[in-house]
N, C-alpha and C positions, 0 to 999 in steps of 0.2 A: 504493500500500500504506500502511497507517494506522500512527502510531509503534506502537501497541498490537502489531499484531503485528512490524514491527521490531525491538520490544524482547524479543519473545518467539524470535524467532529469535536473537538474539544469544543471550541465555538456553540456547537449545537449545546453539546452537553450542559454546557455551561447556562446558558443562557435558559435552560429547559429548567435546571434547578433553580435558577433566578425566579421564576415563574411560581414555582411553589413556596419557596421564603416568602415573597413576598403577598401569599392569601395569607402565610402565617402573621405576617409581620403588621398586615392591615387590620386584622381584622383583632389581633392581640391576645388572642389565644391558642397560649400554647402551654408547655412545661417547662420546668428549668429544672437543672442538676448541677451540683459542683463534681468534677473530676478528681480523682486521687493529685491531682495538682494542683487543686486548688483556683484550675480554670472551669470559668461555667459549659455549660452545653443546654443546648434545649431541644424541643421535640422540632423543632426546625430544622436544625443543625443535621438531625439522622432523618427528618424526609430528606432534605437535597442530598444528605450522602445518599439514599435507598438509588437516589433517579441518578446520581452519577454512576454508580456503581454496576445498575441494569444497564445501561445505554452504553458505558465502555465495554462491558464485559460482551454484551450483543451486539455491536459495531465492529471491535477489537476483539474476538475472544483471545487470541492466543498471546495479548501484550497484558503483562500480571500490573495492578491495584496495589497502592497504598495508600490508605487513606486518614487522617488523623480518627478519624471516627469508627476505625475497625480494627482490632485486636492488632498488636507487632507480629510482625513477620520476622523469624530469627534470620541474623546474619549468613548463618550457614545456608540459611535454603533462598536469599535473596543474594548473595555476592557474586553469583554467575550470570544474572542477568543482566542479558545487553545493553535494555530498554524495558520502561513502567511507566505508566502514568504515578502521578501522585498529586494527591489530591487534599486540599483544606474545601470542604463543603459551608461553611459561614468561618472568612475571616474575620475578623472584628465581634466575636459572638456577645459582648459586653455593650459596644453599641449598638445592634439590635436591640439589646435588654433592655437599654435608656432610650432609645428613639431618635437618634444621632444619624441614620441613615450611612453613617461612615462604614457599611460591612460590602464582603463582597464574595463572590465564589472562585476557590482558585482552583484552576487545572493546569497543571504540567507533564509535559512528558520529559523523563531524565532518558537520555541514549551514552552510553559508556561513559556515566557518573558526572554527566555532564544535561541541565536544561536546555533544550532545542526546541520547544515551544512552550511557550506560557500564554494563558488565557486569564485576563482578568475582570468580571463582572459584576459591575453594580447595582444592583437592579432600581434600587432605590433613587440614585442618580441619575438611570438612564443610561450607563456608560458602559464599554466595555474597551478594554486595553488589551493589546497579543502583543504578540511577536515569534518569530521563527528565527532560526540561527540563517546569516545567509540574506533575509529577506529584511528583515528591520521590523523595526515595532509601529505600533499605529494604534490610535484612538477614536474610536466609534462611539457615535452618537445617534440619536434620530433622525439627524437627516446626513450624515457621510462620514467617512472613515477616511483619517487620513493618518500622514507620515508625521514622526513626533523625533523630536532632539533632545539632550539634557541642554542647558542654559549655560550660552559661551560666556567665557570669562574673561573681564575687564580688570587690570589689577589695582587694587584697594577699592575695589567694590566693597559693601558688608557681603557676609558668609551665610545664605540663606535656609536655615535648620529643620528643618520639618520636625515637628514633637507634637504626642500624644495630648488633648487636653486634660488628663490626670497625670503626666508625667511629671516626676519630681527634676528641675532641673537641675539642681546640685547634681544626681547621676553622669552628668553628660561631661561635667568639669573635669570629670576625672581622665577625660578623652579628649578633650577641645583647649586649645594652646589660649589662655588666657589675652594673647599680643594682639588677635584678633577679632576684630569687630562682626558681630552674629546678629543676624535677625531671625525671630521663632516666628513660624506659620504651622496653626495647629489644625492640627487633621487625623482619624479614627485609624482606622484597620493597618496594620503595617504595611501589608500591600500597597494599599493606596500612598499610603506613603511614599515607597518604592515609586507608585508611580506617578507621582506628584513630581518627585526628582528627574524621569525619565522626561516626561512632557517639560519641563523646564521651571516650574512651579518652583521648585528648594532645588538646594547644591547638595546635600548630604542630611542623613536620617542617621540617628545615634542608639542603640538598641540595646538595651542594659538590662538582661535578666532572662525569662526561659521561652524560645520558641523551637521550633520544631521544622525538618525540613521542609517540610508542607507547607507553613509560612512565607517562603523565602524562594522556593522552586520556580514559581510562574513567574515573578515578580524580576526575579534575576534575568533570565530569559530576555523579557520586557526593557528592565534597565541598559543589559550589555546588547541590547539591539540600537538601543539610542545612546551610544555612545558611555555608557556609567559603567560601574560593577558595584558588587559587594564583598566587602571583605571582612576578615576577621582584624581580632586587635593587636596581631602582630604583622598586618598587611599582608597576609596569604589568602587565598581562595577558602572561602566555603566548600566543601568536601559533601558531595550526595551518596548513598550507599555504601558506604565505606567503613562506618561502624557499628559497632552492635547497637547503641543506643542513635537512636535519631533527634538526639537534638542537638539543636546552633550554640554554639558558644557568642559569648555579645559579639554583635558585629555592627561594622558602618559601610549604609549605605553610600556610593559617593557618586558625582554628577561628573562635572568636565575633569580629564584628565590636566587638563590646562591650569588648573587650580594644583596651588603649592601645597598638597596634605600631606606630604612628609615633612613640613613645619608645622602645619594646624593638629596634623594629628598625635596625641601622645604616646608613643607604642606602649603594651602589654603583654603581661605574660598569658598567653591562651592556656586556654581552660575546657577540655571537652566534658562533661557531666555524664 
């Protein structure tokens, strides 16, 4: 099967779950549960995974699911796979809960531990973000889809931050060179975040504390299509399948390579959990 249509089925899928979040989300009935982490979930969150999960598996059968919403798959019986989707079904599940509109649904396909398409949809907004490796990222609306840049750099411009509206921003201090002038644009789901930065919206997202590659997969895709990446806090690549446990150590999003972040940024010792 050709990425083209790949990406068009993620697209579908994606957009198909959008559709049922949001009868959840209007109409405000639904469930909520805390996770052994201490993240919420709700009965939203497992319809759109139920409709991701049918639609890739009977489009795709023979490319294997991981989804934050379904049991871990051990390392040993996923590290010979070439290619997965992987999947966040409601990123931002906290603002759903408050009414923020800031959530979205992510699909990615990882191909030899690496994102090569990312799908990201908003439903609540209207939006939807992609990208393919190769082809470039783009933003869709209701009425066209076009081509998206991260935002060129002027030097001694401020440093535009994208943060969470409940983030503490002491957190970020401990990552952001003081010498530098920042402006905060606050905005929900980390995704969106991600691709806030991609469309040129912020220069870089600061991410301090626990997410999962599912978080991070479509959204990466999306950025290093528009020129960005993400990295961790020793400036090395985010790593997909490669360990037992799946989650991200803190990482920062970053926009123009033209930007001097090996002065803004303050390295650290990585930490995988």
């Amino acid at each position: 099967m050709s990425q083209e249509n790949l990406l068009n089925i993620a697209l579908q899928s994606a957009k198909k779950a959008g559709v049922e979040v949001m009868k959840y989300y209007r109409q405000g009935n639904y469930t909520q549960e805390t996770k052994a982490d201490e993240s919420p979930v709700t009965s939203a969150d497992i319809a759109a995974n139920d409709i991701l999960m049918d639609q890739l598996k009977t489009l795709t059968p023979d490319i294997p699911i991981i989804s934050e919403e379904v049991g871990a798959v051990q390392l040993s019986d996923r590290k010979d796979w070439s290619r997965y989707w992987l999947l966040d079904p409601i990123d931002g599940t906290g603002e759903f809960i408050i009414g923020s509109g800031d959530f979205a649904v992510n699909v990615a396909l990882v191909e030899n531990g690496w994102p090569t398409i990312g799908v990201i949809h908003a439903p609540d907004h209207g939006l939807t973000y992609y990208g393919q490796k190769d082809l470039g990222a783009f933003k869709e609306n209701f009425e066209a889809s076009y081509a998206i840049k991260v935002a060129q750099y002027e030097e001694k411009r401020r440093i535009k931050v994208a943060i969470s509206r409940r983030q503490h921003l002491a957190l970020m201090g401990q990552y952001l060179n003081d010498d530098f002038d920042y402006e905060h644009v606050a905005l929900g789901s980390c995704s969106l975040k991600n691709c806030l930065i991609a469309e040129g919206g912020a220069d870089c997202y600061v991410r301090v504390g626990v997410t999962g590659e599912w978080d991070t997969g479509a959204s990466q895709c999306i950025l290093e299509q528009a020129g960005g990446n993400i990295i961790d806090s020793e400036f090395n690549p985010l790593s997909y399948n490669k360990r037992e446990s799946l989650l991200n150590p803190d990482f920062l999003s970053l926009g123009s390579q033209d930007i001097p972040w090996q002065k803004i940024i303050k390295p650290h010792r990585k930490i995988y959990e």
